[in-house]
SEDREN-330472 format. One record per atom (N, C-alpha, C): residue number from 1; residue in three letters; atom name; x, z, y. Coordinates in steps of 0.2 Angstrom, whole numbers. Atoms other than C-alpha are relative to their C-alpha. Example, Ala and Ser with C-alpha at 12.3 -4.5 7.8 and 13.67 -1.06 7.14 Angstrom:
num	residu	atome	px	pz	py
1	ala	N	4	0	-6
1	ala	CA	62	39	-22
1	ala	C	4	0	6
2	ser	N	-4	-1	-6
2	ser	CA	68	36	-5
2	ser	C	-4	3	5
REM end
This chain:
num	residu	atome	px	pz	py
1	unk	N	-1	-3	-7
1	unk	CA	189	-730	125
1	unk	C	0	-6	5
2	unk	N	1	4	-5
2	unk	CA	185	-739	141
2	unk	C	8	0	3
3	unk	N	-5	5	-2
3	unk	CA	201	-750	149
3	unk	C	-1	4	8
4	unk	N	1	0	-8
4	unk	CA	206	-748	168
4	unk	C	8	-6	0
5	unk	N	-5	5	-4
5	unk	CA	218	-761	176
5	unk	C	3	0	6
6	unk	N	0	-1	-7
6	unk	CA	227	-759	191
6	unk	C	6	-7	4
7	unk	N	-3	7	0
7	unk	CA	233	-776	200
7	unk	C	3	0	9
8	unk	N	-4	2	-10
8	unk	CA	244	-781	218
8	unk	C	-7	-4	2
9	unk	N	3	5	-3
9	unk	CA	232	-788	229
9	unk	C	3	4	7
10	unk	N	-3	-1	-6
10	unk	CA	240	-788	247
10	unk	C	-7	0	4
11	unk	N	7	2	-3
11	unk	CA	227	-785	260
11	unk	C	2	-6	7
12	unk	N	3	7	-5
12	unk	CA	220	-798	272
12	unk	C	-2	0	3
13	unk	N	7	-1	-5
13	unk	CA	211	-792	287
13	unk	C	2	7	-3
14	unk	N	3	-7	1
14	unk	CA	203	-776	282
14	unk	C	0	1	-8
15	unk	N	3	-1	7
15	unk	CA	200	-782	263
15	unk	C	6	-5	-3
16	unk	N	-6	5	6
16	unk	CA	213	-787	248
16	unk	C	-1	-9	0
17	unk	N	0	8	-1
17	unk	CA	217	-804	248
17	unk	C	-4	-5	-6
18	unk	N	3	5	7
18	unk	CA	206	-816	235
18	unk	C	-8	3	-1
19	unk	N	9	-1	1
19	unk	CA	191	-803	235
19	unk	C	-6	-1	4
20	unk	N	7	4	-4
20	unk	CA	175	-808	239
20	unk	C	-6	3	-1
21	unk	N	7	-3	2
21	unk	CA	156	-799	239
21	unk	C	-3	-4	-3
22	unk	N	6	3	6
22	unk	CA	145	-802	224
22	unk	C	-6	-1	2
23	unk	N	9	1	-1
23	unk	CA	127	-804	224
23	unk	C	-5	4	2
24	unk	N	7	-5	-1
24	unk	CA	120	-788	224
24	unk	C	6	4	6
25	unk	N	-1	-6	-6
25	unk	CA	123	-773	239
25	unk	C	8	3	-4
26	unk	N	-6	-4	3
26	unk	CA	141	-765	232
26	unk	C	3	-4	-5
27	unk	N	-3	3	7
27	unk	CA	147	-779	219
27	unk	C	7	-5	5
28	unk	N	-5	5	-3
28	unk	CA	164	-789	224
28	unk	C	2	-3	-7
29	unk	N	-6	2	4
29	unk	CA	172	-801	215
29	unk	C	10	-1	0
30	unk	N	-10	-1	0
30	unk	CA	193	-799	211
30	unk	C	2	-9	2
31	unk	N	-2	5	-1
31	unk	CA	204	-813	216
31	unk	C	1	-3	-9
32	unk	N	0	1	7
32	unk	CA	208	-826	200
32	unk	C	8	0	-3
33	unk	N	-7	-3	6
33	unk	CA	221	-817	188
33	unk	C	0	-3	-6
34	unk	N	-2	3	8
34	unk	CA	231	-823	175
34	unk	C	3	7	-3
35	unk	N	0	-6	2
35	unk	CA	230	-809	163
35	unk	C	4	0	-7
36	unk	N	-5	3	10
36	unk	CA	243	-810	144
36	unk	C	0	6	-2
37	unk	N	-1	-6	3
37	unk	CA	238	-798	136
37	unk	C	-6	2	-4
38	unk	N	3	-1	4
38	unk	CA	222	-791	126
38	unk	C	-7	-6	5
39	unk	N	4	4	-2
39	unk	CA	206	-801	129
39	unk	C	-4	2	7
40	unk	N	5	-2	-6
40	unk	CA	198	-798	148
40	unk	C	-6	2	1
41	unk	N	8	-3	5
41	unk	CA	182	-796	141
41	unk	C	1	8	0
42	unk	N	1	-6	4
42	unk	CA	186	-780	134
42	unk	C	2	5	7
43	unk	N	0	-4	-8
43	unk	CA	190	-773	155
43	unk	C	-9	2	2
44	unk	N	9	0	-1
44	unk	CA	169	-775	154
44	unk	C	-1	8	-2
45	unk	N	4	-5	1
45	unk	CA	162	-757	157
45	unk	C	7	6	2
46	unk	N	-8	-5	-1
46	unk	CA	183	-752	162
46	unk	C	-3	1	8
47	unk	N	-4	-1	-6
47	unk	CA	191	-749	179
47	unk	C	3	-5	4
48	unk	N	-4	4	-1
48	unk	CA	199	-760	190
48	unk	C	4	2	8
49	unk	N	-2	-4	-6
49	unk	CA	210	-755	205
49	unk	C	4	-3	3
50	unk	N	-3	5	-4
50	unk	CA	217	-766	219
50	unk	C	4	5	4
51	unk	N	-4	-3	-6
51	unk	CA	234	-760	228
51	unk	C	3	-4	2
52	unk	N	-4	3	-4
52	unk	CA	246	-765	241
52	unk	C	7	-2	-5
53	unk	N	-8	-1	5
53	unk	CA	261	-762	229
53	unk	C	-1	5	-5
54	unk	N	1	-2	6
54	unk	CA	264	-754	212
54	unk	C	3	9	6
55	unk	N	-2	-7	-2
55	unk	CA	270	-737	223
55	unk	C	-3	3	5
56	unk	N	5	-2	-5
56	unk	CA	255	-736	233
56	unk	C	-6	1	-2
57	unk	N	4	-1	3
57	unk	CA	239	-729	231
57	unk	C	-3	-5	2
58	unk	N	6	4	0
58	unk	CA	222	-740	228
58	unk	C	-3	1	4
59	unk	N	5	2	-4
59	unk	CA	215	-749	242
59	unk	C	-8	1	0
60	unk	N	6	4	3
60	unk	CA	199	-753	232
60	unk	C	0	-1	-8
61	unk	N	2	1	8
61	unk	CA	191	-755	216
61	unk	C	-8	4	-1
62	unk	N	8	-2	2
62	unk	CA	175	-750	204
62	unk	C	2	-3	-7
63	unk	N	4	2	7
63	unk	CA	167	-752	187
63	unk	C	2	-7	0
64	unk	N	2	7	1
64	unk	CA	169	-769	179
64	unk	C	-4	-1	-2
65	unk	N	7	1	3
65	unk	CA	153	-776	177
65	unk	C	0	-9	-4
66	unk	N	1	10	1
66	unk	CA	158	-795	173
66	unk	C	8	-4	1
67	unk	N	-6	3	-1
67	unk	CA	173	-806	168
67	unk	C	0	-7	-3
68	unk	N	0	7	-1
68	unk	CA	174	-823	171
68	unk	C	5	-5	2
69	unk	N	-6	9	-1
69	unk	CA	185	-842	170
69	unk	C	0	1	5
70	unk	N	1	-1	-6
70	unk	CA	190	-844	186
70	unk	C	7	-8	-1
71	unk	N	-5	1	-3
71	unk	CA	203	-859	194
71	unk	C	5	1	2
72	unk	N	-6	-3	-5
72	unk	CA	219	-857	200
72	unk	C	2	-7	2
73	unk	N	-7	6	-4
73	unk	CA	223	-874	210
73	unk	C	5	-1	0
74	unk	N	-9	1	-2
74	unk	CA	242	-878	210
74	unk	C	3	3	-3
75	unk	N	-5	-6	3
75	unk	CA	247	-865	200
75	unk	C	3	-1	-8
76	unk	N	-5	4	8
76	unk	CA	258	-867	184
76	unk	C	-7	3	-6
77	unk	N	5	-1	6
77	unk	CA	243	-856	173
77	unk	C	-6	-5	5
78	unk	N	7	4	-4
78	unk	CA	227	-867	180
78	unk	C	-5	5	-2
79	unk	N	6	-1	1
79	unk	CA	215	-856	174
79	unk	C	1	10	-1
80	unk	N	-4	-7	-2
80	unk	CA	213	-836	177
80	unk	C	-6	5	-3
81	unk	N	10	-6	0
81	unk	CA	197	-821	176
81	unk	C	1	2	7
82	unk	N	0	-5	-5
82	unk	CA	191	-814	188
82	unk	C	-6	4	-1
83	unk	N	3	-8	2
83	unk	CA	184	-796	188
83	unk	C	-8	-1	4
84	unk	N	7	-3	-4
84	unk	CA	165	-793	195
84	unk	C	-2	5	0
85	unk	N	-1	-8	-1
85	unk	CA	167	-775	199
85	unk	C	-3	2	7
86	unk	N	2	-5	-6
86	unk	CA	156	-760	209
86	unk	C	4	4	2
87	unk	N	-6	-2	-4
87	unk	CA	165	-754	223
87	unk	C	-1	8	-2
88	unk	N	2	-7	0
88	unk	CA	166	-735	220
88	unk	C	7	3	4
89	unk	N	-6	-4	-4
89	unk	CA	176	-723	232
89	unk	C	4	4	-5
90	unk	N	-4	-3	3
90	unk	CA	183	-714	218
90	unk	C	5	-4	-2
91	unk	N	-5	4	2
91	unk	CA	194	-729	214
91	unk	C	4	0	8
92	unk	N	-5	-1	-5
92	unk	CA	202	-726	233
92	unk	C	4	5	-3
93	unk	N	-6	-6	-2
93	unk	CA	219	-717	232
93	unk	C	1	0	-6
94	unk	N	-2	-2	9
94	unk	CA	220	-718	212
94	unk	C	7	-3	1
95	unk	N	-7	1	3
95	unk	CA	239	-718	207
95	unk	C	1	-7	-3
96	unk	N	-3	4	3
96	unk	CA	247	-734	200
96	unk	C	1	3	-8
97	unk	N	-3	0	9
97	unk	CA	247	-734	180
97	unk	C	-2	-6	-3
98	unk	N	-7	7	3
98	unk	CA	256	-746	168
98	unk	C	8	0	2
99	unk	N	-8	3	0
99	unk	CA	271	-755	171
99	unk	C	1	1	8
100	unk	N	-3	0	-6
100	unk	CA	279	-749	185
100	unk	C	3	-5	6
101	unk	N	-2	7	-3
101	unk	CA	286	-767	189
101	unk	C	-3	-4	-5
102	unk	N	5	5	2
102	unk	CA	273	-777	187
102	unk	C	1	-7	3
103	unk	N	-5	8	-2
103	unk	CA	282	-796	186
103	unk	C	-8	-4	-2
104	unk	N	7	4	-1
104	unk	CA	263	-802	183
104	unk	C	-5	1	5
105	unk	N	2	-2	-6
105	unk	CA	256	-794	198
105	unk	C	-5	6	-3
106	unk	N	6	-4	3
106	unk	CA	246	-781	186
106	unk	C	5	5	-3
107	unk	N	-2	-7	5
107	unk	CA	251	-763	175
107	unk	C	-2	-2	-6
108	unk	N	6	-1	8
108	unk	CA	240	-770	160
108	unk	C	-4	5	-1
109	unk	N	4	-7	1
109	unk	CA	229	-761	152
109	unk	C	0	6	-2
110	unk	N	-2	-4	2
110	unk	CA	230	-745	150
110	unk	C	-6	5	-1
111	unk	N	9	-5	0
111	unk	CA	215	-731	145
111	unk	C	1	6	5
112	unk	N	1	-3	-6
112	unk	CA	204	-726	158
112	unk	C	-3	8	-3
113	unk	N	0	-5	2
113	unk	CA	208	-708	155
113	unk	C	-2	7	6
114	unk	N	-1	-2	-5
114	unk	CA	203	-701	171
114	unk	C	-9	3	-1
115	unk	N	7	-4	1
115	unk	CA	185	-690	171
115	unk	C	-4	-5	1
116	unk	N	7	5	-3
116	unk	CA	173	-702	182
116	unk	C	0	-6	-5
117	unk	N	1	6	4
117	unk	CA	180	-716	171
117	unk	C	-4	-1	-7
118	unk	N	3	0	6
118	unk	CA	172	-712	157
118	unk	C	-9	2	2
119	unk	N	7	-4	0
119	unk	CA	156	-707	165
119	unk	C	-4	-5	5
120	unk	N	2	3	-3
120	unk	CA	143	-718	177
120	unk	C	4	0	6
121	unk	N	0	0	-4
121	unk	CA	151	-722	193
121	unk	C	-5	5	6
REM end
């Protein structure tokens, strides 16, 4: 069963803080996450859904197409993934699931149980 993940990104402007546009027309990449939990990899082909806080619905998100090493400068983990996921509006307004008190800034993974998830963006 395809993964979904749902993670704090505080906005910046108009767009979450850390993300940045991919290569192609619709592709961003996620800020770089420190993730303790099953392998990041296995979010390839999930969900992933950027909120304000765990009790607000998703600013942003899409398909993961792509998870990758990334830096974290100065930070106690040095090293983190970051997600390269297609933006889809169905990922706006999606509910918070997981860990209601997310002390990692994420819910973990949880299965993406939701109709579109399972099906092409």
């Amino acid at each position: 069963m395809a993964k979904a993940l749902h993670v704090i990104a505080r906005q910046d402007g108009i767009a979450p803080k850390g993300v940045s546009r991919g290569t192609s027309p619709g592709e961003y990449i996620s800020g770089c996450w420190t993730y303790l939990g099953p392998r990041p990899e296995q979010l390839v082909g999930g969900w992933i859904y950027l909120h304000e806080t765990s009790g607000e619905p998703a600013k942003m998100g899409g398909r993961v197409i792509a998870a990758s090493e990334c830096a974290r400068e100065g930070a106690v983990r040095e090293k983190g993934t970051a997600f390269t996921f297609t933006k889809s509006p169905k990922a706006t307004n999606m509910r918070w699931r997981g860990n209601p008190n997310p002390a990692q800034g994420h819910g973990g993974f949880v299965d993406a149980t939701e109709d579109y998830e399972s099906n092409d963006a």
